[in-house]
C-alpha positions in Angstrom: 0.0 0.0 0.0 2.9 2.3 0.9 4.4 1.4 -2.5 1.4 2.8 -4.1 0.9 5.6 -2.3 4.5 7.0 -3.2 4.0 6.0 -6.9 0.8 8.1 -7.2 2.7 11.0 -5.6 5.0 10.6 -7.6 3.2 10.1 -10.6 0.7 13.4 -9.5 3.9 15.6 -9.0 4.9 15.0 -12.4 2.1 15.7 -14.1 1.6 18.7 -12.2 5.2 19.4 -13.0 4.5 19.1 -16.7 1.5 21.0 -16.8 3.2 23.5 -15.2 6.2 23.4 -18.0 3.4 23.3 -21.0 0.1 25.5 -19.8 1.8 29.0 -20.6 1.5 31.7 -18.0 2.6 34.5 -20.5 2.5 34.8 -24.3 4.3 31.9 -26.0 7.3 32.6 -27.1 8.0 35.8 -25.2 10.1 34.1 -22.6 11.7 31.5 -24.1 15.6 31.3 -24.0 17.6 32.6 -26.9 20.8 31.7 -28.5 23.3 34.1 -27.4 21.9 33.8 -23.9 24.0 32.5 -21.4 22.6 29.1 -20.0 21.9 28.9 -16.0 23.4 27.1 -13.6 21.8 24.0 -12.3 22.9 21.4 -9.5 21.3 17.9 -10.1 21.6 14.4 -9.3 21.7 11.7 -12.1 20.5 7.9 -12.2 24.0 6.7 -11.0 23.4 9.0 -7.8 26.3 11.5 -8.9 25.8 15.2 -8.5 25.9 17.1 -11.8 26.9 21.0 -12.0 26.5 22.9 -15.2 29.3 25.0 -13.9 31.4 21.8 -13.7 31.9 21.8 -17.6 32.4 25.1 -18.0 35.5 25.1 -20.7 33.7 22.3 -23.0 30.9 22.4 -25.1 27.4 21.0 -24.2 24.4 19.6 -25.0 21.7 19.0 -23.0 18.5 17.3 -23.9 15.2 17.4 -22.5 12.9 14.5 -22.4 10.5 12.1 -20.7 9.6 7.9 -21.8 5.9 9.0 -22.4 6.8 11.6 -25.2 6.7 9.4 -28.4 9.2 12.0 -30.3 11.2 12.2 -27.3 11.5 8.3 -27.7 11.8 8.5 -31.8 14.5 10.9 -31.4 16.5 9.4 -28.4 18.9 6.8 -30.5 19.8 9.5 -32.6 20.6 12.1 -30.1 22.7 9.2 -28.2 24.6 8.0 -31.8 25.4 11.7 -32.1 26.4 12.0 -28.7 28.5 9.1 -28.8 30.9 10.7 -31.8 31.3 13.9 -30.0 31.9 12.5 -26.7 35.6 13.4 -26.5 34.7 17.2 -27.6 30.9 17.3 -26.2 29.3 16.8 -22.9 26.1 15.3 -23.1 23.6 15.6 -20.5 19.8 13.9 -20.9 17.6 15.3 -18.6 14.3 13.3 -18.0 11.4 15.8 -16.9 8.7 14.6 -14.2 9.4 10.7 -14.2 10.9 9.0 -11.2 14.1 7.1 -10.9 12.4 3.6 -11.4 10.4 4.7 -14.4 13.9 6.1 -16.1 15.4 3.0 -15.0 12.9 0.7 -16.8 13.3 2.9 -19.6 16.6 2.6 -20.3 16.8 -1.3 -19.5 13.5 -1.6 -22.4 15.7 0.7 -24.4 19.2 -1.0 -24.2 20.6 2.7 -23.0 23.2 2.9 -20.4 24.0 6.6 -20.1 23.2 8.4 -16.9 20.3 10.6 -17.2 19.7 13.9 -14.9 16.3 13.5 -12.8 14.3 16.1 -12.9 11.4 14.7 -11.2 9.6 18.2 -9.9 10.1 20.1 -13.5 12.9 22.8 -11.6 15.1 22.2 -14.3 13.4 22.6 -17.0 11.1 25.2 -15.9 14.8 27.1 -15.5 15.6 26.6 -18.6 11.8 27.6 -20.0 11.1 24.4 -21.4 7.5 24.4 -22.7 7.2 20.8 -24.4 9.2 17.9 -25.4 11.7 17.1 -26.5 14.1 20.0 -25.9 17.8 20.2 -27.8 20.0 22.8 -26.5 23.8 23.5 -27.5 26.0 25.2 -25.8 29.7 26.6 -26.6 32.7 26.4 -24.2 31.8 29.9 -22.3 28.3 28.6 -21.3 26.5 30.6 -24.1 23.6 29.2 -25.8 24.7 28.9 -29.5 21.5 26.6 -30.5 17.9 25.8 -29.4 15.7 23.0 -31.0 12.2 22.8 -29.4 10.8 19.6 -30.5 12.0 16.7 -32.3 15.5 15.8 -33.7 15.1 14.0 -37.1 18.3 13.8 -39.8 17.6 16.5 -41.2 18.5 18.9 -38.6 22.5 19.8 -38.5 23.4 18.6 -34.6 26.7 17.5 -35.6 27.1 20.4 -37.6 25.9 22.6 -34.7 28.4 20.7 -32.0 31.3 21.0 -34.2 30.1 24.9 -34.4 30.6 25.2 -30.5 33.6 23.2 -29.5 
């Protein structure tokens, strides 16, 4: 019973989280992050209980995506994202931040999904409400001085220059 209890709060403060990321308070688009901007610091833990500081990578270029395992182009997009990833990963630090889901649900994803990266929990939507995130997925690439340089809202397919835009910012 206690089990279940914890799972529905869990599962009520994400979608609360989430609603509060994708009802907009103010005129859509007015408040949304820009390239050029400089990105803001965040403290986090990930799924292999290590703390994670932006701040900490300051000096390398970054990416950070935004997802969660109910978004279907969050899903589509997520082996793509990783493969890309993957070839950068000497020049480009990748962080994937899951918004709203719990610890166990990212788990199970990732076992289903054959991924083994660590993945940023941001159960209670403070990340990505910092970061303005409205829907998912979200793409965002950074240069070495913590500048934004580009900003994807939505999903990654092949057409869309990622590599291109990390070689840009290393």
């Amino acid at each position: 019973m206690l089990t279940i209890l914890i799972g529905v709060a869990a599962l009520l403060t994400g979608a609360w989280a989430i609603y509060q990321n994708v009802s907009p308070s103010e005129p859509q688009g007015s408040n949304a992050i820009e390239a050029g901007a400089e990105a803001p610091e965040f403290t986090a833990v990930n799924s292999a209980g290590e703390e994670v500081r932006l701040s900490d990578y300051r000096g390398k270029a970054v990416m950070i995506n935004f997802w969660a395992s109910w978004c279907t182009p969050c899903v589509r997009e997520m082996p793509l994202v990783h493969q890309i990833a993957e070839a950068h990963q000497d020049d480009v630090v990748t962080l994937f931040v899951n918004v709203g889901e719990s610890k166990g649900t990212i788990r199970e994803f990732m076992d289903k999904q054959q991924f083994d990266f660590p993945v940023i929990i941001d159960v209670t939507g403070k990340i990505s409400s910092l970061y303005r995130i409205t829907g998912l997925p979200a793409t965002m690439v950074m240069d070495r001085e913590g500048e934004f340089r580009h900003i994807l809202l939505g999903e990654l397919t092949e057409d869309i220059p990622l590599q291109q835009w990390l070689e840009e910012s290393i």
